[in-house]
N, C-alpha and C positions, 0 to 999 in steps of 0.2 A: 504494500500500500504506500501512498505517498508517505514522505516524511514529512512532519510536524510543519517546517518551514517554508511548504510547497504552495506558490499559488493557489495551487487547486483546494488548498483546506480552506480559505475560504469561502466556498459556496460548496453546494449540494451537489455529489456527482450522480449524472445523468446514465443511464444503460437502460438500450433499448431491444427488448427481447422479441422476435415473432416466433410464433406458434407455443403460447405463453397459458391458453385454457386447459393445455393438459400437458401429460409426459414430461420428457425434459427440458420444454420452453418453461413449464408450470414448475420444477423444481427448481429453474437456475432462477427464473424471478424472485421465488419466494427467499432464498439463499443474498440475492440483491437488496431484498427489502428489510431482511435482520440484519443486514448493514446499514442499513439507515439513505440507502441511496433513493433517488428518483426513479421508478422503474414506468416504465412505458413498454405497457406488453401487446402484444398483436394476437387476435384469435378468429377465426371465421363464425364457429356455432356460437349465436347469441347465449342456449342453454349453458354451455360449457364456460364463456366468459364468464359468465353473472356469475357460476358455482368458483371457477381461479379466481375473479376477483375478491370475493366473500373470505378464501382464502390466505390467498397473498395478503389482503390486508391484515387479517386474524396472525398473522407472522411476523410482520415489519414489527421495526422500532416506533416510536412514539413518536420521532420526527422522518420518518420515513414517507415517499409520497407514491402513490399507483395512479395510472391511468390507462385504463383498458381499450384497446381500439378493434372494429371489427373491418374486416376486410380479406375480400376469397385472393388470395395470391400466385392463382392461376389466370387472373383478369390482368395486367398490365394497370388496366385503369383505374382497376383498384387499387393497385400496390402505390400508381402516384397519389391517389386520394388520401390512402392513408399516410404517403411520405410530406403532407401537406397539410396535414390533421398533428401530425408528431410535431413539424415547425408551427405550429398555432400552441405549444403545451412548453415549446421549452428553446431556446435560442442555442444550446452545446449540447452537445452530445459526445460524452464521454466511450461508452464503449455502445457497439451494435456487436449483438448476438442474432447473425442467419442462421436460425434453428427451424424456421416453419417448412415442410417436406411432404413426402411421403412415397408410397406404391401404388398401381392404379394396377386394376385386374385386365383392363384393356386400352384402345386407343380410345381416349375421351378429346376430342379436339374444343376447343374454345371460341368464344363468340368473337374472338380475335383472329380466330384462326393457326390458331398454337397446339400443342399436345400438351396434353396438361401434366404430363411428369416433367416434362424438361421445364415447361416454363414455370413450374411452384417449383422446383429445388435449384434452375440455374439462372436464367431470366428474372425471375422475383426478387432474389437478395441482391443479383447485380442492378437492377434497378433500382432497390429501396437505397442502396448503397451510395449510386448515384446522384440520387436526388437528396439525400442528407448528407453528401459532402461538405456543401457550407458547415452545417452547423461541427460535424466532428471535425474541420479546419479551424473553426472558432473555438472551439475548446483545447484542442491541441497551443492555442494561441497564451493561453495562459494557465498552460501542466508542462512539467518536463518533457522533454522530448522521450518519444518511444513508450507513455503512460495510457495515448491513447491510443486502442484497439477494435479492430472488426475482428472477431472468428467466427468461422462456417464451419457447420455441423455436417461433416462429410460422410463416409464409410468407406471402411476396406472393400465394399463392394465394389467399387473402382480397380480395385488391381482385376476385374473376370472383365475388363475391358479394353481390347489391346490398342485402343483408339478413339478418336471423336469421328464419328462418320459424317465427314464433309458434306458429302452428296444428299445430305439428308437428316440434317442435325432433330427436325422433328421428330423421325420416325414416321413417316405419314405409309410410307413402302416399308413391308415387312415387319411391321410392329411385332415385341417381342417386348412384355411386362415387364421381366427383370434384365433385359439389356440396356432398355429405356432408361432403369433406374439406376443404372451402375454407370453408364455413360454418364446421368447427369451429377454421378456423385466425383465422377472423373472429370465434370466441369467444372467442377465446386475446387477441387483441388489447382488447377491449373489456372483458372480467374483468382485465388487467396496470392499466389507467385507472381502475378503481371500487377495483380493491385498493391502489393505491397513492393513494387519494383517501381510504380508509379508514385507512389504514396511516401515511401521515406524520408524524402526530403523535408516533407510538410511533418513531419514529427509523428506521422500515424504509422501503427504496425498491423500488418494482417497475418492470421494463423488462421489453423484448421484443427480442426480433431473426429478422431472414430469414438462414437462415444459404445460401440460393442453393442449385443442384442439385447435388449432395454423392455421393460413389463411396461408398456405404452398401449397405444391406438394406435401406431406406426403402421402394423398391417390390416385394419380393419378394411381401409378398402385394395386389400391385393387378393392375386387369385388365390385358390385354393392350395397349392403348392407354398407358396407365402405365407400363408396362415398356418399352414400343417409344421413347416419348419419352423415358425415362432413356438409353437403348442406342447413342439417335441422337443425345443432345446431348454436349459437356463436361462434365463433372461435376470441384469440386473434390475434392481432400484434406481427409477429415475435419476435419483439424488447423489447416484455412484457417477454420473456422467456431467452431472449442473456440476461438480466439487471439479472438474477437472476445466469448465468452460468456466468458473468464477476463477483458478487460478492459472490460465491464459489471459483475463480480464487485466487482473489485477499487479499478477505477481511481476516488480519491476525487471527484475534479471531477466525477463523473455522480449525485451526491450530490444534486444538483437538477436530476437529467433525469427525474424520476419520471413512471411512465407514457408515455415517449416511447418510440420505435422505430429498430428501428437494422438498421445492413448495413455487414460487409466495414469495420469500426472508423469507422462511421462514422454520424450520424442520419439517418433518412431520414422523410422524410414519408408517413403510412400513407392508404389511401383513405377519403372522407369519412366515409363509412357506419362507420370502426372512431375516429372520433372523436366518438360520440352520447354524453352522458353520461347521456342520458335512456334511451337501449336497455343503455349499459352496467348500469345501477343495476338495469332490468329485468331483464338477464340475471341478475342477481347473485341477486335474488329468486325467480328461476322455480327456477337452479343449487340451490337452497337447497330449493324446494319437492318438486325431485325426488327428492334426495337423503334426503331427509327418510321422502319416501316407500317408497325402497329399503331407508333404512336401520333401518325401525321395528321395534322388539324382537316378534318371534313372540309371539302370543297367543295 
C-alpha cells in the first residue's frame, strides 16, 4: 500500500471492478471495501446487483463508499454508457479490475453485430479501459508512479490456443464454444502486454492473472461439456482469486511486473503464443478497427 507520505493518502482511493454481482468480481469488491476504498462495481442482472450491493456494503469500512452500475458488456454501447456513468461518480480512478467474462454454449451474435464471447471478455475491458483513460491518467497524476493498475482476469485456457485467428476474430465460421473462449482469454493476455507497453510512461501498470477453477456462475451459461467439467472438478472460493487481484492492485513491488502474468500470488509464465509483441500490437489495431466500426455515429 502507499506509504504514509504519498499523495495518494490524501483522498479516497478509487477501484473499479466489473462483473462485481457475483463470483470473483463480488469477492474482490467486497475485499476493496474493508479497505475503506471507493469501489465502483459493474453487474448486468438487476436481481444479483441489489443482492452484491446489500452485501459489499454489509463488508466495507465505515468510510468506505459503493456504487453499483448495470450494464450487459456484450453491447459496446453499453460498456460506453457505463464508462460515462463511472466518470459522473468519480474524477481518478485508481485501479480497474477487467473481471466481467464468461462461456457461451453457442454463437450468440449481438445487436452490434459481435459474438458475444469475444466481445464480453476482449472488446468490453478494452473498451471500458479506453474510455477511462482520462481518469486513471489523473490519478496516476498525483500517486507514485507504477501504484496505478488495470489487471485482467484471464485463464490458462489461453495456452489450448495456438493463435488469434485473423481471418475471423469473431468466430462467425466454424464456431466452437471453448475455442471462442480460450482465444479471447489469449486476447486478454496479449492487449495486458501492448497496454502496458503503451501505458508506462504515464505511470500506469497492467497485469493479468489465472485466477484457477472458481465455485462461481462462470459456466452457467456454457454447454454441457463446460458445466460437466466444472461439477466434476474442485473448484476454489471466490475469495482465493479476489486475494490475489487485490495484491496485483495494491502490492507496490509489482510496480515493474508490467504486463507479466500471475497465479494463486504468484508469477507464472504465460504460453508462447501470448508473449508476440508483434500479434499483441496487431490485436490492438484490429480491437480498434472494430470498435470503431461498431461505434460510428448513425448517418
Amino acid at each position: 500500500m502507499p506509504q504514509a507520505d504519498d499523495p495518494s493518502e490524501s483522498r479516497q482511493r478509487c477501484v473499479v471492478v466489473t462483473g462485481a454481482s457475483s463470483g470473483i468480481g463480488k469477492a474482490t469488491a467486497m475485499a476493496f471495501a474493508r479497505m475503506g476504498w471507493h469501489v465502483i462495481g459493474t453487474g448486468r442482472d438487476r436481481k444479483r446487483c441489489e443482492e452484491a450491493e446489500a452485501d459489499i456494503r454489509a463488508a466495507g469500512t465505515a468510510t468506505a463508499r459503493l456504487d453499483m452500475l448495470r450494464g450487459d458488456f456484450s453491447e459496446m454501447h453499453e460498456v460506453r454508457r457505463v464508462a460515462r456513468d463511472i466518470g459522473a461518480l468519480t474524477d481518478k480512478v485508481d485501479v480497474l479490475v477487467n473481471n466481467a467474462g464468461g462461456v457461451r454454449d453457442g454463437f450468440y451474435g449481438t445487436s452490434e453485430g459481435l459474438e458475444a464471447t469475444f466481445a464480453t471478455n476482449h472488446l468490453a475491458p478494452f473498451l471500458l479501459t479506453r474510455e477511462l483513460l482520462p481518469l486513471l491518467e489523473r490519478a496516476a497524476g498525483d500517486t507514485p508512479p507504477g501504484l496505478v493498475r488495470v489487471v485482467a482476469v484471464s485463464s490458462s485456457g489461453h495456452r489450448a490456443c495456438a493463435g488469434m485467428r485473423w481471418y475471423d476474430l469473431v468466430m462467425k465460421t466454424a464456431f466452437e464454444p471453448g475455442a471462442a473462449y480460450c482465444q479471447a482469454k489469449l486476447a486478454n493476455l496479449l492487449y495486458t502486454r501492448e497496454l502496458h507497453r503503451r501505458l508506462i510512461d504515464k505511470g500506469i501498470v497492467a497485469l493479468a492473472m489465472h485466477p484457477g477453477r472458481v465455485g462461481s456462475n462462470f459456466a452457467s451459461h456454457g454447454d454441457q461439456g463446460m458445466q460437466a467439467y466444472m461439477a466434476a472438478n474442485e473448484c476454489a472460493a471466490p475469495e482465493q482469486p479476489a486475494r490475489t487481484i487485490v495484491w496485483l492492485a495494491t502490492d507496490p513491488e509489482l510496480g515493474g511486473k508490467g504486463g507479466c502474468y500471475f497465479h494463486d500470488l504468484a508469477e507464472e509464465q504465460p504460453a508462447p503464443q501470448a508473449l508476440d509483441e508483434l500479434q499483441a500490437e496487431k490485436l490492438w489495431i484490429e480491437s480498434e478497427r472494430i470498435l470503431d466500426r461498431v461505434l460510428e455515429p448513425a448517418t
